[in-house]
Structure formats: C-alpha cells, structure tokens
C-alpha positions, 0 to 999 in steps of 0.5 A: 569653439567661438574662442577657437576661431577667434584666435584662428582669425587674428592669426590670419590677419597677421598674415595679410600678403605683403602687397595688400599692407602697400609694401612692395616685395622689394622691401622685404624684412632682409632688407631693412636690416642692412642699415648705413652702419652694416654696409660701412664694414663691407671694404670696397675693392677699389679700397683695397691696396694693391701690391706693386709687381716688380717687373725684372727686365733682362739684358737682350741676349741679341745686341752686339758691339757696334764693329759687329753689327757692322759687320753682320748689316755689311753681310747683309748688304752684300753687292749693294755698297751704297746702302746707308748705315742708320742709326736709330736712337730712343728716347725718354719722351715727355708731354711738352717737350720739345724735339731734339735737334742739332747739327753736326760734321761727322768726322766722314760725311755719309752723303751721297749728294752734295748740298745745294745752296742758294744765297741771298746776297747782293754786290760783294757778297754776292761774288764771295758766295759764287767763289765758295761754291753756291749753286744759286746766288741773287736777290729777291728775284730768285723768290719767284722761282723757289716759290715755283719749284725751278730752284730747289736747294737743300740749304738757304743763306742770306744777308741780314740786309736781304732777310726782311724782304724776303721772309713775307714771301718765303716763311710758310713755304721754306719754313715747313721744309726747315730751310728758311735762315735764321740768325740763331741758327747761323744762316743769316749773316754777313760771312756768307762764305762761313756760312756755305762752308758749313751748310756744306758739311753739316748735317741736320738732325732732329728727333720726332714727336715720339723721341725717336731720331735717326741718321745716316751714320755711314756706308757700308763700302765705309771702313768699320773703324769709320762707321764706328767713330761716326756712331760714337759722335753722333751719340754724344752730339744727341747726349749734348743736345740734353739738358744737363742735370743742374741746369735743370735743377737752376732753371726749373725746366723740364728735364729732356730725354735720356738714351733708352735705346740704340740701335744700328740698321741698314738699308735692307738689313735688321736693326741690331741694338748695340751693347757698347755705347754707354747704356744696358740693353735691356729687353 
C-alpha cells in the first residue's frame, strides 16, 4: 500500500499546473516546437511571384474621322455659328517635365478678336509701330497705366533700349499672364513692325501640368475642309514641340510627351476622339 501511494505521489507532481513551474501558458510545448528553422520553410505571401495580367485594350468603336466629327458638333451647334471648334490633346506626361509650349499661324486664324498690342519704343520706332497698327505705343510712361488696368493688351513688344527700365516694374504682373517680352521669344527687338505682324497672327499655346493642351482650331460657320487643315497643323506643331528620338538619345534628356489621345469639341457639344490623325484609338 505504501509502495502504491508512492508512485501515486510522483505522478501527481508531474503534473504540477503549469502556472505553479513559472510558465506561462503562452509557452506551452506547441510552441517551442516551432524552431527558426521550421518558420524558414513557411514562403511569405509577399514572396510569392505574381503573374502580370496582360490587359487587351480595344479600339473606341465611337471615334470618328476628323470631317465627321465636324460634322456632328456643326449639328450640335445649330443656330450658334460662332461657337469654337476645340481641340483637345493628350499626353504622355512625366514628373519633371516641362509643359509644352509653341506657337503657330493657323492657316485660317479662329479668333473672334484681334489682338491688342502695346510697344515700347521711342522715336523712329515708335512711329513705325503706330503705322503697323499697335494699339498702345510709348515709353516708360505707359507702365503706370498697365500696372493699374486702364491699358490692357494681349500682346507686348518692346525695344532692346527699353527692356531694362521697365522689367523691375512689369516682370511679376506681365510675367504671370505671359505677356512680358522676351528676346527668345521674339518679342524684344529692334524690328517692331516684324514683331507686330506676328503677335497679330500667331497663336500661343501651351499644355498644362497634366499633358493635356488645348486650342481653338476654328468656327463652325468655318468651311469643314478648313477646320480639318487647322487640326492637321496644329497636330504637327505639338508633335514639333517634342523632343525627337536622337536628341534624346545625344543629350541625355528626358524624352517628352507622345500623343495618346486627341479629341475634337465644340463649344456645347461632346467631345469626339478622332480616328485619322496618326495614333490608334484605343479604349
């Protein structure tokens, strides 16, 4: 019998509960049995390579030649005759990028309004730009009256002699709007009469921070065969603005935007993704 509750005895104390050894229940035997070497063969489903999807894209069973877009926003537009044609363009885009920008004469100018221009010149020059036609014409005089709104042109000329004096007191109000000259961009000059005959027929554009540009590529009281050659040139003057393939590759530079998109709107009509200007529109 004493034998019999000896061995009862050290059965019991080989199960003491598992708080009374200083154990936690957390550490249990289960536990200690997943060693570094057994959680190394559990793979991570960040591990796992993923299988690419390759995305089929389909042509826009909507877009349309550029003479029947026209055609449709004409419709669209009826009674309103002086409603714009517009072009909109999209980009390939890229952080660190600059916009694009140009300028360009349509071969039929879209505008409503004539452009103002004010020139700063003095003597001779002066008198040349009044007989091409410049609405304001004068010398540091006129800053006053820019600066304060009674002047407000939509073009600015001015001699080299004058582009001193006045830049201290015109660069952060004319520069904003992008109407302070600049010799690069031929604004600055001694040929003013030149230089008024192009503000008046050029056409500025630029695209914005997200590649997109648009314009006014006509009117729809304009002949189709003249909307049409207005797109087609204003197409190519964005494709000129790029940086071509092999001065990117000589330069090093970063290469700019490719045409994804190109779509033809009006004033109050939709916008119309055209099908014949030298890219597949997708979906």
């Amino acid at each position: 019998m004493s034998g019999g509750l000896r061995c009862f005895a050290s059965v019991s104390r080989a199960f003491i509960p598992v708080c009374r050894m200083g154990i936690s229940p957390q550490m249990s035997a289960r536990t200690f049995s997943s060693t570094p070497a057994v959680l190394a063969k559990i793979s991570s489903p960040g591990k796992k390579k993923r299988r690419k999807r390759v995305k089929v894209r389909e042509i826009n069973p909507e877009a349309m030649p550029i003479v029947e877009a026209a055609h449709v926003l004409r419709s669209v537009e009826a009674g309103r005759p002086l409603s714009a044609y517009e072009l909109h363009i999209k980009t390939q885009f890229t952080r660190g990028q600059a916009p694009l920008r140009g300028r360009i004469a349509l071969p039929r100018d879209p505008r409503t309004r004539s452009e103002t221009v004010l020139v700063f010149a003095e003597g001779k020059a002066a008198q040349d730009a009044r007989d091409a036609g410049a609405a304001y014409v004068g010398g540091q005089e006129l800053v006053p009256k820019v600066l304060d709104g009674t002047l407000r042109p939509t073009k600015v000329v001015c001699t080299p002699s004058l582009i001193g004096p006045i830049t201290p007191k015109l660069a952060r109000f004319l520069g904003p709007k992008g109407l302070m000259p600049a010799a690069k961009r031929g604004t600055v000059t001694e040929d003013v009469v030149a230089a008024i005959r192009e503000a008046k027929g050029m056409l500025e554009w630029k695209g914005d921070k997200f590649g997109y540009v648009r314009a006014a590529v006509g009117r729809v009281h304009f002949p189709i065969e003249e909307v049409e050659n207005n797109v087609r040139t204003f197409l190519q003057t964005v494709r000129d603005a790029m940086t071509p393939e092999d001065e990117v590759f000589a330069t090093r530079k970063k290469a700019t935007s490719t045409i994804l998109q190109v779509y033809l709107s009006s004033t109050q009509g939709p916008g119309i993704e055209l099908s014949d200007v030298g890219y597949i529109p997708y979906k």
